[in-house]
C-alpha atoms as one frame of an Amber mdcrd trajectory, in Angstrom:
protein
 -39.291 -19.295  92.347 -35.803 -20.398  92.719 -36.970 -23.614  95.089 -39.345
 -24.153  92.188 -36.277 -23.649  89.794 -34.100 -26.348  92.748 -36.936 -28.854
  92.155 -37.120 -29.130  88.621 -33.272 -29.276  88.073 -33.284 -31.813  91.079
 -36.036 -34.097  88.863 -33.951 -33.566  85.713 -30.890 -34.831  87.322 -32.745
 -37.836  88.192 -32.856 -41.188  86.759 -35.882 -41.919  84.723 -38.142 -39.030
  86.167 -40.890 -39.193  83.448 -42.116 -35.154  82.600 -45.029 -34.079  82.330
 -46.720 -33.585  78.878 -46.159 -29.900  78.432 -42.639 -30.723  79.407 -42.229
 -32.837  77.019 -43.511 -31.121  74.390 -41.558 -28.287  75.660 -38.257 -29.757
  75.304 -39.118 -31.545  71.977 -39.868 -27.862  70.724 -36.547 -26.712  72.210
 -35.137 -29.696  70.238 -36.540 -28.440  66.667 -35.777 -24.750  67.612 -32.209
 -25.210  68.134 -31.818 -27.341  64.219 -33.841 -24.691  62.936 -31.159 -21.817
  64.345 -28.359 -23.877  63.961 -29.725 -23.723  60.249 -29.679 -20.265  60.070
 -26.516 -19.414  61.289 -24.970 -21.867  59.054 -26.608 -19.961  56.177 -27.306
 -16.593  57.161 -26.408 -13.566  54.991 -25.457 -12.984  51.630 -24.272 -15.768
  48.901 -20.611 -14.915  49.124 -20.285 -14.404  52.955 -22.212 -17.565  54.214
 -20.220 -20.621  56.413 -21.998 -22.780  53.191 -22.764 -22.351  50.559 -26.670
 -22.586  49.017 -25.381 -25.558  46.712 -24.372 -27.467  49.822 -27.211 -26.209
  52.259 -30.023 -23.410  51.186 -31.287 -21.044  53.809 -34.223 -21.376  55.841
 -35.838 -18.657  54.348 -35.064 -19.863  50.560 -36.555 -23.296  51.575 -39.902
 -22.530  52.734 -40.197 -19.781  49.996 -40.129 -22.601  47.369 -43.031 -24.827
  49.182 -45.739 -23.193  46.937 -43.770 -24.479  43.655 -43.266 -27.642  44.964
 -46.978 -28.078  45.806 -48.119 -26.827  42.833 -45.775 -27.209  40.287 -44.158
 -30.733  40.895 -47.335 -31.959  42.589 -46.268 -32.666  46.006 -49.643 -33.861
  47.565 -49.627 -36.491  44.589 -46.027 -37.753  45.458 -46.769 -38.016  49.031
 -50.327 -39.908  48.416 -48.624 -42.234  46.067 -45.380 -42.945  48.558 -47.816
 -43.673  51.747 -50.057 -45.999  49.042 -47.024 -48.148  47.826 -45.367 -48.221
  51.882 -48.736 -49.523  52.905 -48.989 -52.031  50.247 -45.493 -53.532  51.308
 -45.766 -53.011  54.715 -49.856 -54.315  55.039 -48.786 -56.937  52.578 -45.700
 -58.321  55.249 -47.786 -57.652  58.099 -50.687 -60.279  57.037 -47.601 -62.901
  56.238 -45.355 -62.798  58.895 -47.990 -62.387  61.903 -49.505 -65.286  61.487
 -46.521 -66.935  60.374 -44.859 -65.821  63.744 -47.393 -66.641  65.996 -46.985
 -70.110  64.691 -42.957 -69.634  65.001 -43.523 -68.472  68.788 -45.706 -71.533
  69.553 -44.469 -74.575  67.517 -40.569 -74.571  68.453 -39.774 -77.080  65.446
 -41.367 -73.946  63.064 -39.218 -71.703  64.614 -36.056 -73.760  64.404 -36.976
 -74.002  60.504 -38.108 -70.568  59.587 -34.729 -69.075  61.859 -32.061 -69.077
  59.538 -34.440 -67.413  56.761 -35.707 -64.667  59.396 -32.002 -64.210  60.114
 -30.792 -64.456  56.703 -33.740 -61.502  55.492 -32.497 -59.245  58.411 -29.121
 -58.815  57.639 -28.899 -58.614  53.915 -28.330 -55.215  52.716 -31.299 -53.343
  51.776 -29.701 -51.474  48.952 -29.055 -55.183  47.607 -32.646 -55.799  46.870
 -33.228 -53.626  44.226 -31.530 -55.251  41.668 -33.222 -58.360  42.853 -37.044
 -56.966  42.808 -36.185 -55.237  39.242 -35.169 -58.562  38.137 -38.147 -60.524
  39.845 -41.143 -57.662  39.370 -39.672 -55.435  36.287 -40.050 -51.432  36.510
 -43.426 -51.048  37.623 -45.406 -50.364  40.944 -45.284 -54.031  41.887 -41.675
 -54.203  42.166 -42.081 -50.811  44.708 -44.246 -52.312  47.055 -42.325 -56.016
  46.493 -39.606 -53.872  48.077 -40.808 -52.654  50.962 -42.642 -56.191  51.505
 -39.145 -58.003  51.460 -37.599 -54.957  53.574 -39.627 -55.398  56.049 -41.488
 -59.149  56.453 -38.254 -60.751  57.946 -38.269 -58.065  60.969 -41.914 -58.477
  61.272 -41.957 -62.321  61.658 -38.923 -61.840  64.147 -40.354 -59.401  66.227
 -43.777 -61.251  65.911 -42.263 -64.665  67.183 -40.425 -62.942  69.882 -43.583
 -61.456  71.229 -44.761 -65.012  71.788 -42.526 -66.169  73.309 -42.330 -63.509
  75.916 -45.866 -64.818  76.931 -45.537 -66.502  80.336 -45.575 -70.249  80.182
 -48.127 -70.040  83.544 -50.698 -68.692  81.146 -50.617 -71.024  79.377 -50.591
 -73.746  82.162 -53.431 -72.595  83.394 -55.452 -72.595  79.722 -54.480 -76.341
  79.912 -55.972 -76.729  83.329 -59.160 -75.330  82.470 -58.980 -77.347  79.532
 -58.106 -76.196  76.439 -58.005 -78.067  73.232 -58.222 -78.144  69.508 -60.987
 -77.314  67.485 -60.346 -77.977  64.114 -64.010 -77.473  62.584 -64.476 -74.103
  64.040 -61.006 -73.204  63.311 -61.566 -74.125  59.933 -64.980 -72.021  59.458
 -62.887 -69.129  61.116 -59.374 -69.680  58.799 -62.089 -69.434  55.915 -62.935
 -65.649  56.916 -59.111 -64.755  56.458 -59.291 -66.889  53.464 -61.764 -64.978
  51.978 -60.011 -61.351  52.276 -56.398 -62.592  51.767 -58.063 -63.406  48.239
 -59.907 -60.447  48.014 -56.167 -58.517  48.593 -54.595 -60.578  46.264 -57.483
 -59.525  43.461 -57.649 -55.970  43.960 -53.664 -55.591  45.117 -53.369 -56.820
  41.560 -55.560 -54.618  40.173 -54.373 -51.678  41.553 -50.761 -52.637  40.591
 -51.014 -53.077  37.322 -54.210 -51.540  36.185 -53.569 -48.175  34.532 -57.367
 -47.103  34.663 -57.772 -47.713  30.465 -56.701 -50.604  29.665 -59.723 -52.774
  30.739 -62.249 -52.086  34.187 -62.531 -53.547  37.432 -65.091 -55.779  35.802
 -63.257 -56.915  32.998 -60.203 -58.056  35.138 -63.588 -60.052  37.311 -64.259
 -61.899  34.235 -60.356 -63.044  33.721 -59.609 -66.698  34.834 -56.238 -65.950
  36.030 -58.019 -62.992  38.476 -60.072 -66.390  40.231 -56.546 -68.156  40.047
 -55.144 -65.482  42.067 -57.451 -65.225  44.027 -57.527 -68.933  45.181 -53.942
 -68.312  45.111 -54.480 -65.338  48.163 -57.606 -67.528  49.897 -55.238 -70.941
  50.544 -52.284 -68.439  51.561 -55.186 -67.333  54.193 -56.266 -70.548  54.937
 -52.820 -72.238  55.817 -51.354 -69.398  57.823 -54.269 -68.708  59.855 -55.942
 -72.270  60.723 -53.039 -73.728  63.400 -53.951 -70.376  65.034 -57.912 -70.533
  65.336 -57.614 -74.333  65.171 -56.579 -74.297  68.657 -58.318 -72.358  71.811
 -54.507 -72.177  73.485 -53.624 -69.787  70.463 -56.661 -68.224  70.014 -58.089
 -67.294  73.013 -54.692 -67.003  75.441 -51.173 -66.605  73.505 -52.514 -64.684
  70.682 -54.331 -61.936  72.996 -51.568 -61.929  75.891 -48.834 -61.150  72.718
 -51.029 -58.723  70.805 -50.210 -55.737  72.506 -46.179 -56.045  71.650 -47.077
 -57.089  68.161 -49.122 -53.799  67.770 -46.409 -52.021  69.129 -43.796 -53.683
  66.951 -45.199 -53.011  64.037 -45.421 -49.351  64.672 -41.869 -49.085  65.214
 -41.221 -51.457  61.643 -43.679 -48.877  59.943 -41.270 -46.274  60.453 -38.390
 -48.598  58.983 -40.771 -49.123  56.014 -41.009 -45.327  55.405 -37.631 -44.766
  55.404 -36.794 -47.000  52.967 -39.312 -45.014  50.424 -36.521 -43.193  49.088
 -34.519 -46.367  48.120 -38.069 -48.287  46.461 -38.571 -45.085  44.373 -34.977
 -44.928  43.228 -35.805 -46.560  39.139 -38.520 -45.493  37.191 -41.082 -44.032
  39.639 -43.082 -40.738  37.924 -44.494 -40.101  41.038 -43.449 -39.940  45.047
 -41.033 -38.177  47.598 -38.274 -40.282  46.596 -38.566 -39.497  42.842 -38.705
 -35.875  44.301 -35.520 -36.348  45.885 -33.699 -37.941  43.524 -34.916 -35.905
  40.322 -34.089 -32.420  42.701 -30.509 -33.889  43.501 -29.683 -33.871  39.908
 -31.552 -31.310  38.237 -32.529 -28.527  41.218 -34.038 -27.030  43.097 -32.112
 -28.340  46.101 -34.676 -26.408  48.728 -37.299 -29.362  47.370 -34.569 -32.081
  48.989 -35.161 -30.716  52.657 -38.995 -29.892  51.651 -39.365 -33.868  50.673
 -37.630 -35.528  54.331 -39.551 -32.805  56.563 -42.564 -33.986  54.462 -41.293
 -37.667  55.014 -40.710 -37.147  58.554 -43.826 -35.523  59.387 -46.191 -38.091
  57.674 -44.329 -41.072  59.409 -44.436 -39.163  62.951 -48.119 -38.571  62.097
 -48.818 -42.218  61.326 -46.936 -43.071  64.472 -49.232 -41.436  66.700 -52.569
 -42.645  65.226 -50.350 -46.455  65.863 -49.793 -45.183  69.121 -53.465 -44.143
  69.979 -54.263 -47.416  68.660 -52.397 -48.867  71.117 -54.022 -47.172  73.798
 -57.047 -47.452  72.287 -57.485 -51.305  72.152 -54.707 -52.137  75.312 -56.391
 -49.233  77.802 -55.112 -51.687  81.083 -51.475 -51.515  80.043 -49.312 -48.132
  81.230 -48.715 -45.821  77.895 -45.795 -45.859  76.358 -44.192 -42.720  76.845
 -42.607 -41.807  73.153
């Protein structure tokens, strides 16, 4: 037992030892159980005799015995649905921009050098600073939500994207060029045309779902509307441009774009997690429904147990989301060694 006990401590101590999965789990546990206590110390006993008070931090106990109101009453499930919905939007929305749009970056220098001081420019301006610019730009409603987390987000996305490129060795491509690789603009246009065709499919029913209130006219109706065509010729050409230089060209298509995928899919689980955080600050103005309305409308009005309800809620539905990234990962790049996270 205690050379068991001599082992283990001896691993600990040493650099980059990766545990084992009940270990990990283990000490993430141990993690959580030492907030949670810490919590309960801080606010054990009665009103008068706690080290804080329940108007700067409720108990344990008083927080999880108001779950049931805030699922019931204030509609929690609804919030959450309706956060994850508009965080999607933004985030699915930057995604099908700046991917493309950085594999480009990572391959044509010249694109980088131009799209650079915008990439930098979007990563470094306050995020706080854009909601006054998307309520100007998109008004009050859900489009100016998900416009939000689209222009929180797109910048890092295209970085990250056209970084990933770039990392792909330059023998890889050498070798493509041996074996002889070239353009192929006909096939590259019949394949741009498929992304075509659902970038203005999004762009219809994004919309839609945006600004459609369910009674003031039908999915049909909107069908028949010649600015619903317009926008959705708008959505095809976006397609169109950003993804024929990529299946216009076997280099791109068949070695860069695979060898890079794997960090892209890993990139963008990490930039989901940004997106979700900045929930709070897209549902700050106007927003019936969502965890950030919850947090906002409980900060002024009560109760204050819903404020710590709403971020474990938060927390938990990003971590989840995280994981089903992460088994994608693993999923679709079996040959590469699993992150450990």
């Amino acid at each position: 037992m205690i050379k068991t006990l001599r082992t283990w401590l001896r691993r600990t101590a040493t650099l980059r030892d990766v545990p084992g999965p009940v270990e990990s789990f283990a000490f993430g546990a141990l993690s959580l159980g030492l907030v949670a206590a810490l919590w309960w110390w801080l606010t054990r006993g009665e009103t008068g005799q706690r080290l804080l008070d329940a108007y700067t931090l409720p108990s344990l106990r008083e927080t999880v015995y108001s779950l049931p109101s805030l699922w019931f009453e204030r509609e929690l499930s609804i919030s959450a649905v309706t956060s994850l919905a508009r965080v999607l939007g933004g985030f699915l929305g930057a995604a099908a921009v700046a991917v493309p749009l950085g594999v480009i970056a990572g391959s044509y220098l010249r694109v980088h050098a131009f799209l650079k001081p915008v990439s930098l420019f979007g990563r470094n301006v306050p995020v706080a600073a854009l909601i006054p610019l998307t309520l100007i730009w998109f008004g009050l409603g859900e489009v100016q939500k998900v416009m939000f987390i689209f222009l929180a987000t797109v910048c890092f996305v295209l970085f990250d994207t056209t970084t990933a490129v770039q990392a792909v060795p330059d023998r890889f491509l050498d070798t493509a060029r041996t074996l002889g690789v070239h353009g192929t603009p006909r096939k590259g246009a019949r394949l741009a045309l498929r992304f075509a065709f659902a970038y203005g499919l999004a762009a219809v029913f994004g919309w839609f779902l945006l600004n459609g209130d369910g009674t003031s006219h039908t999915l049909m109706e909107e069908l028949t509307r010649p600015a619903c065509w317009w926008r959705f010729a708008g959505g095809a050409i976006l397609g169109f441009v950003l993804w024929f230089p990529i299946e216009g060209h076997q280099a791109l298509r068949k070695v860069i774009l695979p060898l890079a995928l794997p960090d892209i899919v890993n990139s963008l689980r990490l930039i989901f997690g940004l997106a979700f955080g900045y929930i709070m600050l897209a549902e700050v103005i106007n927003a019936q429904h969502g965890l950030g309305a919850l947090i906002i409308v409980s900060q002024r009005q009560g109760p204050r147990e819903h404020i710590y309800l709403c971020l474990i809620v938060i927390s938990l539905m990003a971590w989840g989301i995280d994981r089903l990234f992460l088994r994608l990962h693993r999923h679709l790049f079996p040959h590469l060694n699993p992150a450990h996270t």
